[in-house]
Each structure stands twice: as C-alpha cells, then as structure tokens.
N, C-alpha and C positions, 0 to 999 in steps of 0.2 A: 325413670321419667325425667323429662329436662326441665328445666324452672319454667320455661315458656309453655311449655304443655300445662303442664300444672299452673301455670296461672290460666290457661285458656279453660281449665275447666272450674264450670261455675261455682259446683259446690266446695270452692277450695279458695275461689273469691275475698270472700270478707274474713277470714281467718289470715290471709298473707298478708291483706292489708293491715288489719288490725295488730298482728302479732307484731308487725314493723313499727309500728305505732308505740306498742305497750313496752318491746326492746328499747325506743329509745327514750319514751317517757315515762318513768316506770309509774307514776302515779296514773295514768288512762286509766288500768284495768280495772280502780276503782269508778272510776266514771265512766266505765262502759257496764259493769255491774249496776249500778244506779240506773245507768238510762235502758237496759233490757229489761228493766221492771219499771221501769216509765212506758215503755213499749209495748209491755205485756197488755198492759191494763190497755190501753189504748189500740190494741187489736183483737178484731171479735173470737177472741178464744175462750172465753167464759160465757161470752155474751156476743148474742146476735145481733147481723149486720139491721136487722129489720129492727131492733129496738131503738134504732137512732135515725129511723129513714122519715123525714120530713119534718126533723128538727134543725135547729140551728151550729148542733154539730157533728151532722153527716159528712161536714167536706173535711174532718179526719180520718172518716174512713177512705175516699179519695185520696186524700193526699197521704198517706200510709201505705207504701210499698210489702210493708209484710202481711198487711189485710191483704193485698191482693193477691202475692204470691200463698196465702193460706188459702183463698176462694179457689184459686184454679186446683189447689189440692183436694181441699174437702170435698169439690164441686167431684172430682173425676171419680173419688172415692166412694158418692155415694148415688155415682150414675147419672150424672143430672149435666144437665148442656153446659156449656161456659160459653161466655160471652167473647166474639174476639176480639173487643177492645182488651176484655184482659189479659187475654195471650199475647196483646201488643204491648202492653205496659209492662209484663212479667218479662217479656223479652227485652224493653230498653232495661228495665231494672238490672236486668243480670249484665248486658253491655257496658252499662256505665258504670258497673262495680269492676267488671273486668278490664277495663280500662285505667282503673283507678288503679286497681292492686297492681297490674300491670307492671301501670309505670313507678309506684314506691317501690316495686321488685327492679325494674332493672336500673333506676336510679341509686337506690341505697343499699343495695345485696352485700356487696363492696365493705359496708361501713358494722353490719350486722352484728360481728364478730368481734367487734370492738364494744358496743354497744350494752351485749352481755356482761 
C-alpha cells in the first residue's frame, strides 16, 4: 500500500498524524494520554447525550467530534435513524483529519528517520 493510499484511508488518519507528531516531540504522547482521558470523559460513553440536553453544557456535545462519530456508531448499531447533519459532520471530520495527516505525511516523511 503506498503512503497516499494509506493516508486517504480514514481509519489510519489520526495515527499518521500523531505518530509524526510524537516521532518528533517525544514528550506529546504524554499529552495525548492526558487529553484522551480528558476526551473520554467528555464523550457520551459512560453517560448519555440526553443527560446534558437542555443545560448549559450541551454545546460540548456539539462541538465534540468524537461524540458524533460515536452517535453514528451506536445509532447504526442499535437500529435506530441517524441524523444527516451527522453523516455530514462525520464526513468533514474524517476530511479534515485527512488532510491534515496528509500533508504532515508528505511534508515530513523525509525527516521521520531522523527523528527516531
């Protein structure tokens, strides 16, 4: 598989970015530990979207991409409609990760091996 393939697919996205990230600073991976349990908590995985609907911090669930890409999971999983505003949001979500690893892939590929 060629590095462009592999970066166009999604699920391999946030890992090329980050791993280019954590290759060249090597303290991130503690700060990406850190903030995946800041994440956690902050998406409805323990806890439902409806326990926060019509308080003052609902628009974390909105503005939390991994709440949404969970919703279109859960949702299909357990039969139930999706909305396609979030099949549209799950789709820029993956675009603009893909984009991003993208271009740290073909900008820094180069420097990788050094970096190690």
């Amino acid at each position: 598989m060629s590095g462009a393939a592999s970066a166009a697919d999604s699920r391999l996205n946030p890992p090329v970015a980050l791993g280019m990230l954590c290759a060249r600073f090597g303290d991130i991976g503690t700060a990406i530990v850190s903030g995946l349990q800041f994440i956690f908590f902050l998406t409805p995985i323990i806890w439902t979207e409806d326990a926060l609907r019509g308080t003052a911090f609902y628009w974390l669930i909105r503005a939390n991409p991994f709440a949404t890409l969970l919703d279109l999971v859960r949702r299909s999983l357990l039969s139930q409609p999706t909305d396609p505003e979030q099949w549209l949001l799950g789709a820029i979500y993956a675009i603009v990760v893909a984009v991003i690893a993208f271009g740290y892939y073909a900008k820094f590929r180069h420097r990788v091996a050094y970096w190690l």
